[in-house]
PQR file of N, CA, C, O and H, with PARSE charges and radii, in Angstrom:
ATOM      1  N   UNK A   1     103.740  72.064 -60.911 -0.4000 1.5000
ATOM      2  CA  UNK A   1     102.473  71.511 -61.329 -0.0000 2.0000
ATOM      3  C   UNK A   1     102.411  71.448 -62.853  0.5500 1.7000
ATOM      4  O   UNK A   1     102.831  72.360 -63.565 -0.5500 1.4000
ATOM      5  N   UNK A   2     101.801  70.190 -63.368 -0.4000 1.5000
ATOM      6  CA  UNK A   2     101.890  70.311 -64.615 -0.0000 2.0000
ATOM      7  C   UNK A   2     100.336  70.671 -64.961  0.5500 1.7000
ATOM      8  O   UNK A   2      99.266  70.450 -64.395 -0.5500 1.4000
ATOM      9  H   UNK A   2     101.459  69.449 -62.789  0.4000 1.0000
ATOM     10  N   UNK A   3     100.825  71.498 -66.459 -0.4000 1.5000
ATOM     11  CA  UNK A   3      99.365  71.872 -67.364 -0.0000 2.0000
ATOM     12  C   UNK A   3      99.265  70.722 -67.947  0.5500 1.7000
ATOM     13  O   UNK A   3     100.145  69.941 -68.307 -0.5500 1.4000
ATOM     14  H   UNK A   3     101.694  71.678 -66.918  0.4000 1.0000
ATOM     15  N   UNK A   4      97.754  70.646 -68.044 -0.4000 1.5000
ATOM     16  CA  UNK A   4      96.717  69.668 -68.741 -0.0000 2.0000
ATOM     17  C   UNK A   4      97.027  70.414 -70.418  0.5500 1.7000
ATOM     18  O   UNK A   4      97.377  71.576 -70.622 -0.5500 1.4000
ATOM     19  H   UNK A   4      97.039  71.281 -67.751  0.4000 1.0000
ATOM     20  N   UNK A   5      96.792  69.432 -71.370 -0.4000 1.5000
ATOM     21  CA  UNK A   5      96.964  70.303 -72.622 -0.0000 2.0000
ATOM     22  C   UNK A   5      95.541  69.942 -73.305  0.5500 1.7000
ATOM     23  O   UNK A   5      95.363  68.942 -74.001 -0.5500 1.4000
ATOM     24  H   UNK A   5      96.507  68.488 -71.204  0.4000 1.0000
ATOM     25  N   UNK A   6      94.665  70.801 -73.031 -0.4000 1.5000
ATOM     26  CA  UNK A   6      93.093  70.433 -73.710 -0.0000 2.0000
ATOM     27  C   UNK A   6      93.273  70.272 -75.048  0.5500 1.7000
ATOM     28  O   UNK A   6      93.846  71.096 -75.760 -0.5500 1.4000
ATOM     29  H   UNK A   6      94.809  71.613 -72.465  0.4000 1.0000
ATOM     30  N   UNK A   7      92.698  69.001 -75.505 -0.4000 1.5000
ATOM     31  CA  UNK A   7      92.901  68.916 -77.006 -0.0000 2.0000
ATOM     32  C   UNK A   7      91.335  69.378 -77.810  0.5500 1.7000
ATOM     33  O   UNK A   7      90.345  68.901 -77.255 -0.5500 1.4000
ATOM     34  H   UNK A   7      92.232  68.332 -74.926  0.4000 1.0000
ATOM     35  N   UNK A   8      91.114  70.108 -78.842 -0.4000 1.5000
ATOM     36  CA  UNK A   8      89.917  70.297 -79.254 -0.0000 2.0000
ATOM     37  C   UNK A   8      89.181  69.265 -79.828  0.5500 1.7000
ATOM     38  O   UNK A   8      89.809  68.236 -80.077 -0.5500 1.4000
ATOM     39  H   UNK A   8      91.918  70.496 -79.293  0.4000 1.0000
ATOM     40  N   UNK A   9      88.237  69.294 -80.042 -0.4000 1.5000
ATOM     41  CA  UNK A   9      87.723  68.439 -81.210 -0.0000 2.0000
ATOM     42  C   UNK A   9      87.143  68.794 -82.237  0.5500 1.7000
ATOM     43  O   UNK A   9      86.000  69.245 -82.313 -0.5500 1.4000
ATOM     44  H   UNK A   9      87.727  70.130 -79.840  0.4000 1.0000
ATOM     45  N   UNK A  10      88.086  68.565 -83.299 -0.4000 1.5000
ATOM     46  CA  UNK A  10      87.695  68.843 -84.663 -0.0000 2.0000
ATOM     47  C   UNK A  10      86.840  68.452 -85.663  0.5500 1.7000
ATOM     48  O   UNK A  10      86.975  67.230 -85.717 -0.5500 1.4000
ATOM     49  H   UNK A  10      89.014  68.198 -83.237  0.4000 1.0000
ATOM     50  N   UNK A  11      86.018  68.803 -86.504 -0.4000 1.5000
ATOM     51  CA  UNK A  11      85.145  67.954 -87.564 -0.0000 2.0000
ATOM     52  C   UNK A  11      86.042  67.380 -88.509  0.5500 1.7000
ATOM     53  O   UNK A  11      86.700  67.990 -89.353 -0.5500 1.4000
ATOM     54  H   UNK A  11      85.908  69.796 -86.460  0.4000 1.0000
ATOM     55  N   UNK A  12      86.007  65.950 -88.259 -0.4000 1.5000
ATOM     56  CA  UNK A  12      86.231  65.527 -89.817 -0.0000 2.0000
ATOM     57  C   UNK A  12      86.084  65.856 -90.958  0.5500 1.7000
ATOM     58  O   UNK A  12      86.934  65.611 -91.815 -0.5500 1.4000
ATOM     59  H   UNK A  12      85.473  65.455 -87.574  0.4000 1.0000
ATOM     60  N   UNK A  13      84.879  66.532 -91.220 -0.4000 1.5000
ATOM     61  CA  UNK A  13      84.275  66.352 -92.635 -0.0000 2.0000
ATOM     62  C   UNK A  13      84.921  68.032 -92.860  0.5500 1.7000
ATOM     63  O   UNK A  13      85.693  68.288 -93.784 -0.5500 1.4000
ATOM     64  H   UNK A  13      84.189  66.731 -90.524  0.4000 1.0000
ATOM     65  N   UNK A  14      84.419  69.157 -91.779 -0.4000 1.5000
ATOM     66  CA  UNK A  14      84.858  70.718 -92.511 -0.0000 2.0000
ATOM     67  C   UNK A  14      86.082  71.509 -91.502  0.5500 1.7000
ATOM     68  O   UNK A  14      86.595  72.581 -91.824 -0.5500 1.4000
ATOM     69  H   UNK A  14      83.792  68.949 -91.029  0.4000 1.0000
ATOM     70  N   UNK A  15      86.409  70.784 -90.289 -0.4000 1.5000
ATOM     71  CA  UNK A  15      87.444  71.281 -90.020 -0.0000 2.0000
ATOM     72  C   UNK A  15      87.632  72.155 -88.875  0.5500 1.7000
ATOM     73  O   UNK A  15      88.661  72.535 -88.316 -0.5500 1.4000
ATOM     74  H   UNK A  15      85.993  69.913 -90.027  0.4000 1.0000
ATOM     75  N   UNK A  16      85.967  72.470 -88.576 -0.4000 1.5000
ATOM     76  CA  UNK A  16      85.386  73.179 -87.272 -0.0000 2.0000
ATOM     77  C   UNK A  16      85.722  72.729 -86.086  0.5500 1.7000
ATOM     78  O   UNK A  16      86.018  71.551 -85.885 -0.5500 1.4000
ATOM     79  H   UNK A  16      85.132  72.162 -89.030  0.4000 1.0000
ATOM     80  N   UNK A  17      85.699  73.901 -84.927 -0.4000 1.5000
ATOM     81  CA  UNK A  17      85.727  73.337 -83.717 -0.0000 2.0000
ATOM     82  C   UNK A  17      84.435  74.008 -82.573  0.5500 1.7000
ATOM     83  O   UNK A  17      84.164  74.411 -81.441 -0.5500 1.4000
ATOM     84  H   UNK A  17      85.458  74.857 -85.090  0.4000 1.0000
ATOM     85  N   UNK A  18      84.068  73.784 -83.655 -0.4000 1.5000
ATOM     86  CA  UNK A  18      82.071  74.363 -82.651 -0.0000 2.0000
ATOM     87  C   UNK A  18      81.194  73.888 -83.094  0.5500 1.7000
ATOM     88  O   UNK A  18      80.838  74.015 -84.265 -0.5500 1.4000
ATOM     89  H   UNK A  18      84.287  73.456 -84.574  0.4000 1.0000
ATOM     90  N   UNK A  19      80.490  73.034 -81.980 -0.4000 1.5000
ATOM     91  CA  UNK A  19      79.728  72.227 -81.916 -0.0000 2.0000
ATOM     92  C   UNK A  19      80.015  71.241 -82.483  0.5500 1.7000
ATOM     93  O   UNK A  19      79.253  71.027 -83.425 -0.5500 1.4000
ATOM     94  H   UNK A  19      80.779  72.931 -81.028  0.4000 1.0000
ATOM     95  N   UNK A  20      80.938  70.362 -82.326 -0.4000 1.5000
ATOM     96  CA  UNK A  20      81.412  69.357 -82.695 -0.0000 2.0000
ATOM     97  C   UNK A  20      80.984  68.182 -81.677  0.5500 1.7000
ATOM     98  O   UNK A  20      81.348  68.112 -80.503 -0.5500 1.4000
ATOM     99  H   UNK A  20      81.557  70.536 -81.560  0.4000 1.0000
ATOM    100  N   UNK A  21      80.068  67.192 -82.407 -0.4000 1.5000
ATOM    101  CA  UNK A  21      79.836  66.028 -81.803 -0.0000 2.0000
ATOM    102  C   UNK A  21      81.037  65.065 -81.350  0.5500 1.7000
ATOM    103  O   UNK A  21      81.841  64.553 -82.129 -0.5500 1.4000
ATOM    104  H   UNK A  21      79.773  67.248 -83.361  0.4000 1.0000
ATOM    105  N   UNK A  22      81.018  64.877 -79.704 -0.4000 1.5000
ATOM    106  CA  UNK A  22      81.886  63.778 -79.784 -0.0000 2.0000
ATOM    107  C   UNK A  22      81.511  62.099 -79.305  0.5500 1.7000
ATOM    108  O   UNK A  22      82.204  61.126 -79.600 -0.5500 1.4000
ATOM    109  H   UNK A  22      80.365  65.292 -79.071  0.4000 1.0000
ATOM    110  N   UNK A  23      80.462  62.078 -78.644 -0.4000 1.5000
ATOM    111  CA  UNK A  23      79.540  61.213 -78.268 -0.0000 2.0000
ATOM    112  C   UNK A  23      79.579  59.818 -79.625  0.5500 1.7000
ATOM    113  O   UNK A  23      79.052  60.054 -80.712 -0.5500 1.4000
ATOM    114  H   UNK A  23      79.899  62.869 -78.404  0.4000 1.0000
ATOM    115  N   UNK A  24      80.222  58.506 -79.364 -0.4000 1.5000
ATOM    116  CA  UNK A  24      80.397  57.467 -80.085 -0.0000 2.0000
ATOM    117  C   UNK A  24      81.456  57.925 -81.109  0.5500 1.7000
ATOM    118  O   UNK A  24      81.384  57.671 -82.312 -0.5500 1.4000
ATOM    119  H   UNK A  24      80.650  58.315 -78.481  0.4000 1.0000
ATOM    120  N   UNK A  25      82.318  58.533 -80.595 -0.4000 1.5000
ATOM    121  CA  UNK A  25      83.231  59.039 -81.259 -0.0000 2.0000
ATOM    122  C   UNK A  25      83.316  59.553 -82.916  0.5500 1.7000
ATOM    123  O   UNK A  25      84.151  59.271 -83.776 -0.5500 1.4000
ATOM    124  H   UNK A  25      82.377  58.739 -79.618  0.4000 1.0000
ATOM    125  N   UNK A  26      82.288  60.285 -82.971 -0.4000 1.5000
ATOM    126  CA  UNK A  26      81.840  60.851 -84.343 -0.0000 2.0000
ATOM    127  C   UNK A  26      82.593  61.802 -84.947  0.5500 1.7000
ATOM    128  O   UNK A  26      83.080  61.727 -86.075 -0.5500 1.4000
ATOM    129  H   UNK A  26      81.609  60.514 -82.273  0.4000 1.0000
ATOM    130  N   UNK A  27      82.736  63.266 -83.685 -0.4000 1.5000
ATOM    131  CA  UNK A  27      83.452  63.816 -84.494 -0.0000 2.0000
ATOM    132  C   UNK A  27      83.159  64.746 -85.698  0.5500 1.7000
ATOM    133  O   UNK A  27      84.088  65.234 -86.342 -0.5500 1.4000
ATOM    134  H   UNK A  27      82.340  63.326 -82.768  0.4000 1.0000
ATOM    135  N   UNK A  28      82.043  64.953 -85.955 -0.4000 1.5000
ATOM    136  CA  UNK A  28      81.376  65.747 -87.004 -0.0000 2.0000
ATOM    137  C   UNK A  28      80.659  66.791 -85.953  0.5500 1.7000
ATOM    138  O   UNK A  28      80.225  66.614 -84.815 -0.5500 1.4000
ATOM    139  H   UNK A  28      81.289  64.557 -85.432  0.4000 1.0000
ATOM    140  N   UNK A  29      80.721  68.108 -86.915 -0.4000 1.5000
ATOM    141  CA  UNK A  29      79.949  69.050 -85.847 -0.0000 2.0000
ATOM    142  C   UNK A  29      78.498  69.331 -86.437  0.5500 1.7000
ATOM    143  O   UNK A  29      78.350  68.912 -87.585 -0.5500 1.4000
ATOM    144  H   UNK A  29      81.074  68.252 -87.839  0.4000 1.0000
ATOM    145  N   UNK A  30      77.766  69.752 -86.054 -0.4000 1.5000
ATOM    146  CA  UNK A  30      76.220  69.748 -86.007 -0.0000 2.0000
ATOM    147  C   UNK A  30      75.951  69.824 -87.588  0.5500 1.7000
ATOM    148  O   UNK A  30      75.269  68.966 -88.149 -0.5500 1.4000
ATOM    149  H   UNK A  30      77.886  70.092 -85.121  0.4000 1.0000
ATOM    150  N   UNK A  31      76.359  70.587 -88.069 -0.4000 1.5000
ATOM    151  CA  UNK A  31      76.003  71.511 -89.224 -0.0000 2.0000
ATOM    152  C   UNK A  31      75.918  69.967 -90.671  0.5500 1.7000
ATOM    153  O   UNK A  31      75.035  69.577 -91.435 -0.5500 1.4000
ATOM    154  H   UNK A  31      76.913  71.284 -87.613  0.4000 1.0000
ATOM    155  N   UNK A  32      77.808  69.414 -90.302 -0.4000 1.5000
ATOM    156  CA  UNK A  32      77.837  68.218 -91.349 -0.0000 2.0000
ATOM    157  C   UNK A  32      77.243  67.212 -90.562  0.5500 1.7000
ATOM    158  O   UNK A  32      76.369  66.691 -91.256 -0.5500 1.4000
ATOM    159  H   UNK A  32      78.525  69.732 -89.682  0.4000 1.0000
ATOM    160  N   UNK A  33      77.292  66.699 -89.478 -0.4000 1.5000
ATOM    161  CA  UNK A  33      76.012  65.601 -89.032 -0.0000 2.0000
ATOM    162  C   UNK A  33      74.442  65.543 -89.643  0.5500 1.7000
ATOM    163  O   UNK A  33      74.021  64.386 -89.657 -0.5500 1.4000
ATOM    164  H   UNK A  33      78.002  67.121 -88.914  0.4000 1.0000
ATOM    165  N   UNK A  34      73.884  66.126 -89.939 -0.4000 1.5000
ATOM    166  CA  UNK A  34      72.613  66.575 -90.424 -0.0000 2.0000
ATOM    167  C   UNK A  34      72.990  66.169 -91.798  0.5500 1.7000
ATOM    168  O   UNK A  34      72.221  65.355 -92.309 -0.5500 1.4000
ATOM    169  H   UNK A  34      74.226  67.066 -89.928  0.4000 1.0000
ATOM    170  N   UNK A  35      74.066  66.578 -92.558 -0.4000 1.5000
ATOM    171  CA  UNK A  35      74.088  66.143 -93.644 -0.0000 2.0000
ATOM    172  C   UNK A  35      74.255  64.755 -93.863  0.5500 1.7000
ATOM    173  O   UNK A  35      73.454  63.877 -94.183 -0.5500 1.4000
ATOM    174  H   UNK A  35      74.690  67.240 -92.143  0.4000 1.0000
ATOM    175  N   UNK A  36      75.060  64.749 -93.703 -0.4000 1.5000
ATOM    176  CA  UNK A  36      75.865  62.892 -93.441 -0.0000 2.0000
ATOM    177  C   UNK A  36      75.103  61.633 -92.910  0.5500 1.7000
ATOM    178  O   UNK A  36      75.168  60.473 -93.316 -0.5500 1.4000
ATOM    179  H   UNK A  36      75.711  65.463 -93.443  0.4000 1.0000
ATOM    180  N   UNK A  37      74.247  62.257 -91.731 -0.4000 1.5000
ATOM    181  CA  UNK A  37      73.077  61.284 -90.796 -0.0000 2.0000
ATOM    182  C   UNK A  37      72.952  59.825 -91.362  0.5500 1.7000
ATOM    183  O   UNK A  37      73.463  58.818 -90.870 -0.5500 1.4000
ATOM    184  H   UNK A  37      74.194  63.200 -91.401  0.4000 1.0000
ATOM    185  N   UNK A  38      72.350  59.886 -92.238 -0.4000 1.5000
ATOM    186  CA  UNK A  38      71.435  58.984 -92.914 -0.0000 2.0000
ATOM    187  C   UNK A  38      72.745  58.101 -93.320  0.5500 1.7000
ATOM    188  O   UNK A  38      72.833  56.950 -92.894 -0.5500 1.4000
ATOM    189  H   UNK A  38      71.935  60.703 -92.638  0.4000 1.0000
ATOM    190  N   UNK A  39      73.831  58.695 -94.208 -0.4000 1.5000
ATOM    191  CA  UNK A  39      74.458  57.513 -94.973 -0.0000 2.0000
ATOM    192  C   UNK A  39      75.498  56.854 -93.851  0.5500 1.7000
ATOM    193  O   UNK A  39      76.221  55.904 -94.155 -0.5500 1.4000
ATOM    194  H   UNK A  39      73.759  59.631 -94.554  0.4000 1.0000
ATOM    195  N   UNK A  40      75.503  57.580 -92.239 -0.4000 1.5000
ATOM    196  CA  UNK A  40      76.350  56.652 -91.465 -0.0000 2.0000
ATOM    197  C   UNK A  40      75.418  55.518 -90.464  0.5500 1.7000
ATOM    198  O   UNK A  40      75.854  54.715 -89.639 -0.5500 1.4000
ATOM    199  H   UNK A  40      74.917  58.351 -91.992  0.4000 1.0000
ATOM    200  N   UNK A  41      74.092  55.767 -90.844 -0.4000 1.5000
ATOM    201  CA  UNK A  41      73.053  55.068 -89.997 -0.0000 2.0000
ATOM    202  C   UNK A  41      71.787  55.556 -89.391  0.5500 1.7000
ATOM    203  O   UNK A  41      70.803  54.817 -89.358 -0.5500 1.4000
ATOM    204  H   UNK A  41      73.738  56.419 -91.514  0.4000 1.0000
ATOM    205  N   UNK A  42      71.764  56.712 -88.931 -0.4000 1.5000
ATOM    206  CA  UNK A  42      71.341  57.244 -88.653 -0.0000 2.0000
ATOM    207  C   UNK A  42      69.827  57.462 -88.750  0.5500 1.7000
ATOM    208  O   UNK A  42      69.588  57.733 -89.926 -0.5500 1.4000
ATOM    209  H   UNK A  42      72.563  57.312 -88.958  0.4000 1.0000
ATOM    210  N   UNK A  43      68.926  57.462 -88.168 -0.4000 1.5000
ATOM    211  CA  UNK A  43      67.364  57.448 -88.563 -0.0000 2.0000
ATOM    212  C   UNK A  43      66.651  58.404 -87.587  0.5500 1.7000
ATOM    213  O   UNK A  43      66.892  58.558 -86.390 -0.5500 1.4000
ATOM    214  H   UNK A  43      69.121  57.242 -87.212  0.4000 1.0000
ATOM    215  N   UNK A  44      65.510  59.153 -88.526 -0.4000 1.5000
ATOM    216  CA  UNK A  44      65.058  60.184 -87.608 -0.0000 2.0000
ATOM    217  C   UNK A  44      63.570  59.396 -87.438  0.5500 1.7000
ATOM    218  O   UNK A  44      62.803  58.700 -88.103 -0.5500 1.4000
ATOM    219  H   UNK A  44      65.315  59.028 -89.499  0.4000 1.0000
ATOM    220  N   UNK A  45      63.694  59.996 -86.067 -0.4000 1.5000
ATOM    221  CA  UNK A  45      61.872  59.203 -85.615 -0.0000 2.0000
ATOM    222  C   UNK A  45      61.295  60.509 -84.997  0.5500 1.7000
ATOM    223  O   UNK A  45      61.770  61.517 -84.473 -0.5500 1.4000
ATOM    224  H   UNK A  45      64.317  60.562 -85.527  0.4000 1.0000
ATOM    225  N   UNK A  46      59.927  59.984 -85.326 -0.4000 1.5000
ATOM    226  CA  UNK A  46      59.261  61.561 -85.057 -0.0000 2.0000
ATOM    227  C   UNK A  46      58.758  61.604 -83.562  0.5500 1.7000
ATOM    228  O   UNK A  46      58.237  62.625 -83.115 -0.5500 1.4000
ATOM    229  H   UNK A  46      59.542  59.165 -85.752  0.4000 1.0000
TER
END
């Protein structure tokens, strides 16, 4: 039987592997998303 080899997902921006967004293939984890938001599109509605 072969092993599956889980690949992590890493942040682009700091290198983390917790809480890392992967949803539209982003790739940033929570912490630099919040930072970044705005200049990749991003808009907060209340």
């Amino acid at each position: 039987m072969e092993k599956k080899s889980n690949k992590l997902a890493i942040c682009r921006r700091c290198g983390t592997t917790t809480g890392v967004i992967t949803k539209y293939h982003l790739y940033y984890c929570r912490h630099c998303f919040r930072e970044v938001a705005r200049r990749i599109g991003f808009k907060k509605y209340n």
